[in-house]
N, C-alpha and C positions, 0 to 999 in steps of 0.2 A: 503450460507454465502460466503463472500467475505474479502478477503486482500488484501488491496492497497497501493502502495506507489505514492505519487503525489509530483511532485519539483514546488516549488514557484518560485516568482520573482527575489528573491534575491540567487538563487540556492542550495538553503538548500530543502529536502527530509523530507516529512511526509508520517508516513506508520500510518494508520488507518485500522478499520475492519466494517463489515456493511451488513446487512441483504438485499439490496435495492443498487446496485452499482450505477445506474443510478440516482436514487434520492441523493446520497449521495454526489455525484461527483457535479451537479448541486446546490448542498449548498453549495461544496467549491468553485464555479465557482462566486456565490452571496455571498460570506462573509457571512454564513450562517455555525453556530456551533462550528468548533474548531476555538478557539481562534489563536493558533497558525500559522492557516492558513488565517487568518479573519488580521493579523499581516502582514503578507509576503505577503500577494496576491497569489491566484492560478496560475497558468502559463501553467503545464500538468498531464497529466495522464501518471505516465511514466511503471506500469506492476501493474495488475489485478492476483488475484488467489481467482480462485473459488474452495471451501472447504464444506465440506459434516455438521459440523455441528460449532455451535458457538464454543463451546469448543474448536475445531480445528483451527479456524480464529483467537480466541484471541491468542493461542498461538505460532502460526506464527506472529504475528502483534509482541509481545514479543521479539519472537526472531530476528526479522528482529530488531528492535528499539534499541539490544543492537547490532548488527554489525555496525563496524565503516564506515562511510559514502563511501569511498572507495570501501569497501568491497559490500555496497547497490549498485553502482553504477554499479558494475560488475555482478550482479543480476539483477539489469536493462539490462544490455546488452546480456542477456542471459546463466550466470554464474549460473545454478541452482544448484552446487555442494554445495554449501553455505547453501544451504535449508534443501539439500535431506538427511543428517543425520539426522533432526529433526526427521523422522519418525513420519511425517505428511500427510496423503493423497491429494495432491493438484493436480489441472488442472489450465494451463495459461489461462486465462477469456481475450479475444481481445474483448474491447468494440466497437459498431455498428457504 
């Protein structure tokens, strides 16, 4: 299982979660499923975490989606302090 955040065109951040990184990331790249991003245009992939089961991904994706964008962005840059009190099992997922 996987949690991601991807920034669009317009430099707004969408975290989504997803069984399939690679297929999933390839739908936002086609305006394919989230509305939101089918809106903005994909633009990147900007930090993957691979998560042991759904239940874990959803609520990373959770808690990522109420941090204020600021705060995601230092996340993106390698802020994992932000995360690691959720006392969620994660690994950074670097896609190929």
């Amino acid at each position: 299982m996987f949690t991601y955040i991807i920034r669009c065109m317009d430099d707004s951040l969408y975290c989504g979660y997803t069984t399939d990184i690679d297929r999933r990331i390839d739908e936002h790249k086609c305006s394919i499923g989230s509305k939101y991003v089918r809106a903005r245009k994909y633009k990147k992939t900007e930090i993957v975490f691979q998560l042991k089961s759904k239940s874990d991904a959803m609520k990373l994706e959770k808690r990522i989606k109420k941090l204020k964008k600021q705060e995601k962005e230092k996340l993106i840059t390698g802020d994992l302090s932000l995360i690691s009190s959720f006392e969620i099992d994660f690994s950074v997922y670097f896609l190929g």
